[in-house]
MMTF fields as JSON, N, C-alpha, C and O atoms, coordinates in Angstrom:
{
  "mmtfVersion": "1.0.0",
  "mmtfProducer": "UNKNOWN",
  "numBonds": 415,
  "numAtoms": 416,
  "numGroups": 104,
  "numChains": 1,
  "numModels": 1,
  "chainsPerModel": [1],
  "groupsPerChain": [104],
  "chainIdList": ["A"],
  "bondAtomList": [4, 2, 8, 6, 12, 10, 16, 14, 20, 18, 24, 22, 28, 26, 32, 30, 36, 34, 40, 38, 44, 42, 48, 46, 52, 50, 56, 54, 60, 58, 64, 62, 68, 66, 72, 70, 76, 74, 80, 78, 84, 82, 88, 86, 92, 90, 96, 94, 100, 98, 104, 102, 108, 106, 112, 110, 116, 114, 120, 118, 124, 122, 128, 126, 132, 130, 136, 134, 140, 138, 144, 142, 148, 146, 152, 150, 156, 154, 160, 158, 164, 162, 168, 166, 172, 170, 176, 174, 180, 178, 184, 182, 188, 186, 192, 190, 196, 194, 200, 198, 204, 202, 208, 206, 212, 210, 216, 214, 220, 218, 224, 222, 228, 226, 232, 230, 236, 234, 240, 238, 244, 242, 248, 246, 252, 250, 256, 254, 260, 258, 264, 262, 268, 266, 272, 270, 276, 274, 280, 278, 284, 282, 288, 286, 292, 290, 296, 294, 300, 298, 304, 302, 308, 306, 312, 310, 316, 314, 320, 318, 324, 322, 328, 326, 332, 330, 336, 334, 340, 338, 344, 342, 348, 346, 352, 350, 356, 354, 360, 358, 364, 362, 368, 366, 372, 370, 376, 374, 380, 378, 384, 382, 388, 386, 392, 390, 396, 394, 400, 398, 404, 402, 408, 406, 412, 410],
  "bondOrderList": [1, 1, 1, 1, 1, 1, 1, 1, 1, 1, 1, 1, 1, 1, 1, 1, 1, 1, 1, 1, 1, 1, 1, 1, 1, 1, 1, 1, 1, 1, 1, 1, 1, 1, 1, 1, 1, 1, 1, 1, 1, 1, 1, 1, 1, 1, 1, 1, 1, 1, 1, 1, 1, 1, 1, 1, 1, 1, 1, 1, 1, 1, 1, 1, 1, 1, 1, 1, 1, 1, 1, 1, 1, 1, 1, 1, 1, 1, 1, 1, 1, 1, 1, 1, 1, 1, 1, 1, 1, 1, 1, 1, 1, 1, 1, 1, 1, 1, 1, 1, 1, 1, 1],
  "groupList": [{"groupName": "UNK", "atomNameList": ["N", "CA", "C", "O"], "elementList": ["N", "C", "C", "O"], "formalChargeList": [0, 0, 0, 0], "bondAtomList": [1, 0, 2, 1, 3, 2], "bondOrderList": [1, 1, 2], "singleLetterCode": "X", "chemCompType": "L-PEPTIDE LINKING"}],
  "groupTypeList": [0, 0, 0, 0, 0, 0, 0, 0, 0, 0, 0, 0, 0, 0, 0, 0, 0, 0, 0, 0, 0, 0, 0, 0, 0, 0, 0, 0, 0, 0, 0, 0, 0, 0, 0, 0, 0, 0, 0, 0, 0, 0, 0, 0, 0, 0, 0, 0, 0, 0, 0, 0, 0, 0, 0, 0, 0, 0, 0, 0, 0, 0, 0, 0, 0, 0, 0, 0, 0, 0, 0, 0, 0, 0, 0, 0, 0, 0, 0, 0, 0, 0, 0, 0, 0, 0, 0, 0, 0, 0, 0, 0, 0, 0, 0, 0, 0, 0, 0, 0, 0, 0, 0, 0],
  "groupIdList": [1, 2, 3, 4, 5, 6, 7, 8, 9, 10, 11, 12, 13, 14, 15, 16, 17, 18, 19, 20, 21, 22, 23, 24, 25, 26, 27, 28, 29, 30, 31, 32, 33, 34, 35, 36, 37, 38, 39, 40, 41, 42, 43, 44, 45, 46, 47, 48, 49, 50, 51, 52, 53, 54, 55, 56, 57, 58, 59, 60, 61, 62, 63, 64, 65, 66, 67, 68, 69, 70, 71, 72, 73, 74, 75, 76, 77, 78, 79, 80, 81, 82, 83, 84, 85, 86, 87, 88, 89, 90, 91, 92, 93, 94, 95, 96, 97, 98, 99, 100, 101, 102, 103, 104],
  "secStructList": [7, 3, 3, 3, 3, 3, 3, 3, 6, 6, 3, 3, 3, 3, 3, 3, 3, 7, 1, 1, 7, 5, 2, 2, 2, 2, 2, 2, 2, 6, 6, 7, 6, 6, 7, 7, 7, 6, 6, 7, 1, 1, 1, 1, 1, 7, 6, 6, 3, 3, 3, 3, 7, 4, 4, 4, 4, 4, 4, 1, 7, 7, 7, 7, 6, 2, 2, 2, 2, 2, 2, 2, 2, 7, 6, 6, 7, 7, 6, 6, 3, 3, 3, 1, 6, 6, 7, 5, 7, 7, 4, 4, 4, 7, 1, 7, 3, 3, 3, 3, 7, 7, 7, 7],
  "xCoordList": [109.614, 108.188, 107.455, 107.806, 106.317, 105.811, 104.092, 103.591, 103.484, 101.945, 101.141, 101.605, 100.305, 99.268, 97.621, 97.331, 96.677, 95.561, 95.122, 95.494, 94.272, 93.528, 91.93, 91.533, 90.904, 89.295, 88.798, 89.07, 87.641, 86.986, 85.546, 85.283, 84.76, 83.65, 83.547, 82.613, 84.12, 84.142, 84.335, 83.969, 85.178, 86.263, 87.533, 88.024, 88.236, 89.74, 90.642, 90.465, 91.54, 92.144, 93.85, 94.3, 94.417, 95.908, 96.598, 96.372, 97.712, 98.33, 99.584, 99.823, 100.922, 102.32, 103.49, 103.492, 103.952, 104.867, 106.012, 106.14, 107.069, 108.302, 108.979, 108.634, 110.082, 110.92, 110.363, 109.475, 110.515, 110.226, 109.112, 109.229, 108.228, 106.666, 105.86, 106.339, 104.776, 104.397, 102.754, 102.303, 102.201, 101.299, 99.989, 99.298, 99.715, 98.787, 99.584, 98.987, 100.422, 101.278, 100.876, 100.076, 101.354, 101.151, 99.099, 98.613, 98.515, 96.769, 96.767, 96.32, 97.299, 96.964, 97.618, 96.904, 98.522, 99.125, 98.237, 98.008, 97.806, 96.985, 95.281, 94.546, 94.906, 93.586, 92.616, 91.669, 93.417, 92.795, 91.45, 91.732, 90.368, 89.521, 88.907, 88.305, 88.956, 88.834, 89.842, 89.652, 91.1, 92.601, 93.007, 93.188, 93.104, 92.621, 94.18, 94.688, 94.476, 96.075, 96.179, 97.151, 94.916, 94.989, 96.091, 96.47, 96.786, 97.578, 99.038, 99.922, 99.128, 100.1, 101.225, 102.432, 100.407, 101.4, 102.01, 102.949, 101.354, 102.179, 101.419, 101.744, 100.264, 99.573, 99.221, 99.896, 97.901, 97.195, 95.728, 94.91, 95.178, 93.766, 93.22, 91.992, 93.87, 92.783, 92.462, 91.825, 92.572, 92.035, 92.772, 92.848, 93.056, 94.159, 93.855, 94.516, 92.962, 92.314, 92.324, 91.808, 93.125, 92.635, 92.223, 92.112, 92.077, 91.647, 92.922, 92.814, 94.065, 95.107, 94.197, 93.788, 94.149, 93.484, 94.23, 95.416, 93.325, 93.62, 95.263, 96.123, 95.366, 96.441, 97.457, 98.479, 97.374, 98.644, 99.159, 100.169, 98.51, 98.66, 99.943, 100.644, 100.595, 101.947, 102.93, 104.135, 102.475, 104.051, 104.491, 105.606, 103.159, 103.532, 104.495, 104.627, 105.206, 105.856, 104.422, 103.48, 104.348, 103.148, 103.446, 104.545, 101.971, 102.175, 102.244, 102.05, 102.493, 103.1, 102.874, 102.925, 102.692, 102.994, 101.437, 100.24, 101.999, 101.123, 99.891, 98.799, 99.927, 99.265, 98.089, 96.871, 98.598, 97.889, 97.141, 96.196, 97.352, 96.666, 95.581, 94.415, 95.777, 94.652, 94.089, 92.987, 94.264, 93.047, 92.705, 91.479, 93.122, 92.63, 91.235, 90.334, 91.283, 90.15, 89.088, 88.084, 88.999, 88.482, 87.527, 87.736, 86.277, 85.274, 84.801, 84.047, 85.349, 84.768, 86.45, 86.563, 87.457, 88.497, 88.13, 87.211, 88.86, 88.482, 90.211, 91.108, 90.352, 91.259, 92.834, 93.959, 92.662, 93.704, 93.675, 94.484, 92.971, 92.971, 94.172, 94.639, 94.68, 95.811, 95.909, 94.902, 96.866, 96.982, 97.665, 98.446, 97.195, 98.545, 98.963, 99.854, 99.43, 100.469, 101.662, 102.675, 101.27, 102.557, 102.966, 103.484, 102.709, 103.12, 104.278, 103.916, 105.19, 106.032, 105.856, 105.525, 106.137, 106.684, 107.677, 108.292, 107.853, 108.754, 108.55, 107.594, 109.652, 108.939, 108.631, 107.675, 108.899, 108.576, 106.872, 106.392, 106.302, 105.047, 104.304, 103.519, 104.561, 104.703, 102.859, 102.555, 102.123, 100.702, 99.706, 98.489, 100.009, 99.311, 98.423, 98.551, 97.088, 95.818, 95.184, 95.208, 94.378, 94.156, 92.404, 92.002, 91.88, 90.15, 90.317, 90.743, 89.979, 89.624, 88.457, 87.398, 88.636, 87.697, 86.848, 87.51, 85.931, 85.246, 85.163, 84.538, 85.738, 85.778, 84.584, 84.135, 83.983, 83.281, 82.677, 81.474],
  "yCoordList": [-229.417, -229.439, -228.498, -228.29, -227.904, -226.975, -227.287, -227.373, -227.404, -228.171, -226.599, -225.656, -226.553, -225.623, -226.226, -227.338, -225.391, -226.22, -224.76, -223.669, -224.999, -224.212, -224.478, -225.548, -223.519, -223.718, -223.299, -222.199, -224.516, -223.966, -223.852, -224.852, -223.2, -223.603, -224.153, -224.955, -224.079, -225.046, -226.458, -227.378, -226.344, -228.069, -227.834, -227.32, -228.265, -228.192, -229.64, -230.819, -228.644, -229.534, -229.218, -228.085, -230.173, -230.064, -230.461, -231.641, -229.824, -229.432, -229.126, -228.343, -230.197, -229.608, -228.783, -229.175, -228.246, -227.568, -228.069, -228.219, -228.361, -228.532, -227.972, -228.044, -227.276, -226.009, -224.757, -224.584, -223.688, -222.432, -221.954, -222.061, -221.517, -221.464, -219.905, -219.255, -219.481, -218.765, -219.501, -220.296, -219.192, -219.649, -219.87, -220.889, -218.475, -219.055, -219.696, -220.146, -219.839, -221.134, -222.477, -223.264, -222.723, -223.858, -224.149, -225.28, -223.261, -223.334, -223.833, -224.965, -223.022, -223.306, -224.586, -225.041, -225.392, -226.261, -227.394, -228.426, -227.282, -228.348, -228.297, -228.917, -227.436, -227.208, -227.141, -227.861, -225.656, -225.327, -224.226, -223.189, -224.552, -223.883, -222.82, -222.81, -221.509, -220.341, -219.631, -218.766, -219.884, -219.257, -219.508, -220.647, -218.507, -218.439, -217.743, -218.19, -216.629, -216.275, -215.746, -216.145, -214.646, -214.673, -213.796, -213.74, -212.985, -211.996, -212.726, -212.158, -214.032, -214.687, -214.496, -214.684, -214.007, -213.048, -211.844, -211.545, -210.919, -209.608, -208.805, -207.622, -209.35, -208.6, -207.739, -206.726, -207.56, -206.634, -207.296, -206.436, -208.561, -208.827, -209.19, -209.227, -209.614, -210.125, -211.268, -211.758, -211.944, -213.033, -214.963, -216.183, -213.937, -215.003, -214.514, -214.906, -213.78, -213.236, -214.817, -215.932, -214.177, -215.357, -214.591, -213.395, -215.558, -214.91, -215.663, -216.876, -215.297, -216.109, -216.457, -215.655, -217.206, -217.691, -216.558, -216.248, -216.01, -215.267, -215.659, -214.809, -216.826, -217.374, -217.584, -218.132, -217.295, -217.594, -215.893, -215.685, -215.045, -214.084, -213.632, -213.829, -213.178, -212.77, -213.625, -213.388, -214.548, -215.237, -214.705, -214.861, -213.836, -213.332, -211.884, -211.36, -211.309, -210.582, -209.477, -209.911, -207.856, -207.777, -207.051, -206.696, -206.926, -206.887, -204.963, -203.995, -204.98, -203.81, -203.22, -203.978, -202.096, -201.565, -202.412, -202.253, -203.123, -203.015, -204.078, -203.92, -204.87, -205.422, -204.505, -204.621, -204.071, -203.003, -202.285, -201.797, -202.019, -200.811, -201.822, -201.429, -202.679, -204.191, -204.392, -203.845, -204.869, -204.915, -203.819, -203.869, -202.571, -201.238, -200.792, -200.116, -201.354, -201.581, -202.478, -202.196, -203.359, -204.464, -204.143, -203.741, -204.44, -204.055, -205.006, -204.617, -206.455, -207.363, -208.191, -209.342, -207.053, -207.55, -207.846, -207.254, -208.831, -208.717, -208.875, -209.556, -208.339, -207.815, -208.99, -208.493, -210.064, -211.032, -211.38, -212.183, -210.863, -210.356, -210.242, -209.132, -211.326, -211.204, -211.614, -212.05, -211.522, -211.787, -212.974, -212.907, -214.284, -215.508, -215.267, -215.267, -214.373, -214.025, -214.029, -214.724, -212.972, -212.429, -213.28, -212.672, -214.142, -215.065, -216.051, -216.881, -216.134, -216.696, -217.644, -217.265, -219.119, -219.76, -220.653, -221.495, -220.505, -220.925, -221.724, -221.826, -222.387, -223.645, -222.77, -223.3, -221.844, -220.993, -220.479, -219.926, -221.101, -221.076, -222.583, -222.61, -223.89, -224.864, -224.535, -223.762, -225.264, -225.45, -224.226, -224.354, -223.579, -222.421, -222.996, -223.952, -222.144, -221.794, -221.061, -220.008, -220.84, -219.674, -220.572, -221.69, -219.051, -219.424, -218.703, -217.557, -219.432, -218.701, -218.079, -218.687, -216.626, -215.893, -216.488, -217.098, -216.319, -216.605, -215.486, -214.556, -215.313, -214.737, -213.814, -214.309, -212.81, -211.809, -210.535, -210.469],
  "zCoordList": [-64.381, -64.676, -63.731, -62.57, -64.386, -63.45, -63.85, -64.971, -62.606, -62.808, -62.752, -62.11, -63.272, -63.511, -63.367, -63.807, -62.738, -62.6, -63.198, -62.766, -64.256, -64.999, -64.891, -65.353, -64.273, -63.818, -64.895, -65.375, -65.636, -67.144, -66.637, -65.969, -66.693, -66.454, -65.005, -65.021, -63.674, -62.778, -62.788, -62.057, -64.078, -64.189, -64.351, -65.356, -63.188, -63.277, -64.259, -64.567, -64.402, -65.862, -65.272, -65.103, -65.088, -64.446, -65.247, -65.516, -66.022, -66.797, -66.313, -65.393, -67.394, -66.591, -67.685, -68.851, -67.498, -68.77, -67.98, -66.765, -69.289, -69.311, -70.099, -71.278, -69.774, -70.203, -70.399, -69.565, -71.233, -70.562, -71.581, -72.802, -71.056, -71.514, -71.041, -70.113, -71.688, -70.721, -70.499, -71.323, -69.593, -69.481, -70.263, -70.239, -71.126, -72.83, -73.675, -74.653, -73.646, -74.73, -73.835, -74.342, -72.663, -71.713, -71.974, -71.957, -72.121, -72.371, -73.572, -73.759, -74.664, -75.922, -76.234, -77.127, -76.026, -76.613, -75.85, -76.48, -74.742, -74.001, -73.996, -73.228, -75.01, -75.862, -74.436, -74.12, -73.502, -72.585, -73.22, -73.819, -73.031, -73.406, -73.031, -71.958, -74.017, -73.688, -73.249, -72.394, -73.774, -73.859, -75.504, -75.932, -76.216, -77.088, -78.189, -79.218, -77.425, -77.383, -79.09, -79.731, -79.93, -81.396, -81.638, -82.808, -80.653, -80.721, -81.086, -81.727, -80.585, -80.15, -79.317, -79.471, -78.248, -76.726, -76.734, -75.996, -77.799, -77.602, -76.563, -76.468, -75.605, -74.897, -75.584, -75.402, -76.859, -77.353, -77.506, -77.832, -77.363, -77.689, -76.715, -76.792, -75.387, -74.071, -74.375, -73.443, -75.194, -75.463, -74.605, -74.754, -73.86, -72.696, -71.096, -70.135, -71.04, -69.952, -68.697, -68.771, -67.729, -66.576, -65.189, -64.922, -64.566, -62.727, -62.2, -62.379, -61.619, -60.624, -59.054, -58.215, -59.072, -57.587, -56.54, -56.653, -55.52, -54.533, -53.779, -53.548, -53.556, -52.69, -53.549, -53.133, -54.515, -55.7, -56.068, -56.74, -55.651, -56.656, -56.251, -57.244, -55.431, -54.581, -55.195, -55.117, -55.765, -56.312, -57.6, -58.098, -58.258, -59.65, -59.399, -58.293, -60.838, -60.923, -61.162, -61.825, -60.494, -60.879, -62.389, -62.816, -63.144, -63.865, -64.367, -63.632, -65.434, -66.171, -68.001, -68.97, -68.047, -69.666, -70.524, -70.286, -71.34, -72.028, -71.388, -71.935, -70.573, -70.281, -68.781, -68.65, -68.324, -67.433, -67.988, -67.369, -69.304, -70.538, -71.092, -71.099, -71.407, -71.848, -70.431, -70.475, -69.256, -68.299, -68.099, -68.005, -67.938, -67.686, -68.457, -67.96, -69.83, -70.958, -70.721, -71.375, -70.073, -69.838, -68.781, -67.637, -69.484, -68.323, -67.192, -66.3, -67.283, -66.415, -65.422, -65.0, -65.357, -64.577, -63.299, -62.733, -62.731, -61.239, -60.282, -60.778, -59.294, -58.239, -58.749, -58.797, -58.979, -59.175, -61.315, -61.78, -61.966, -63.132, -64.03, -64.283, -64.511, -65.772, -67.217, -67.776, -67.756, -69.458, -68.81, -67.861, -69.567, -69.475, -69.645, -68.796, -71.308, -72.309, -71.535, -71.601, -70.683, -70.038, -68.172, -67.235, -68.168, -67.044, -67.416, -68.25, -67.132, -67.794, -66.637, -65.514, -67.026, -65.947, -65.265, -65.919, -64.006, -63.371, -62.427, -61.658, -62.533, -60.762, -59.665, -59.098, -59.142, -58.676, -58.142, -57.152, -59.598, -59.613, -59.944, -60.891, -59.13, -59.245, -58.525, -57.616, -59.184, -58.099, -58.726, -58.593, -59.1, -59.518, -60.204, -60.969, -59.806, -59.857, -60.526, -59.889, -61.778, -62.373, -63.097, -63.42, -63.005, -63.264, -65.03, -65.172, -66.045, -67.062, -67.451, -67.602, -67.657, -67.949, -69.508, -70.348, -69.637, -70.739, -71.449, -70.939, -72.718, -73.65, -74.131, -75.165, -73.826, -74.618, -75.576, -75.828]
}
């Protein structure tokens, strides 16, 4: 099991996945709001846009290809800035922290 605390609006919602997930699947299946995922994770719509909390971000793989080309587009990224799509997770990332961007 791997716990995830997802920030909506400044309400945290703790959330655990079991077996192998990526993190907008782990949102969408737990009707995390404002992870939205219409692409259905090929990293092309942004629509899974998160913030990784500052102190979490070093545990991710960084990111790459098509998803760098989607925040690169994105006019309101900020420094810790990712696609769930592409977060896969692992206990590894047990505790993780992520602020959802609101969709615009």
């Amino acid at each position: 099991m791997v716990r995830v605390i997802f920030t909506v609006d400044d309400e945290e919602h703790a959330v655990e996945a079991a077996g192998e997930a990526t993190l907008m699947e782990l949102a969408v299946r737990n009707d995390i709001e404002g992870i939205v995922g219409e692409c259905g994770g090929c990293a092309v719509c942004g629509t899974c846009h998160v913030v990784v909390a500052q102190e979490d971000f070093h545990r991710l793989p960084p990111a790459k290809g098509a998803e760098l080309d989607l925040l690169d587009a994105f006019d309101d990224t900020e420094d810790t800035s990712r696609l769930s799509c592409c977060i896969k997770l692992s206990p590894d990332l047990e505790g993780l922290r992520v602020r959802v961007k609101p969709i615009v």
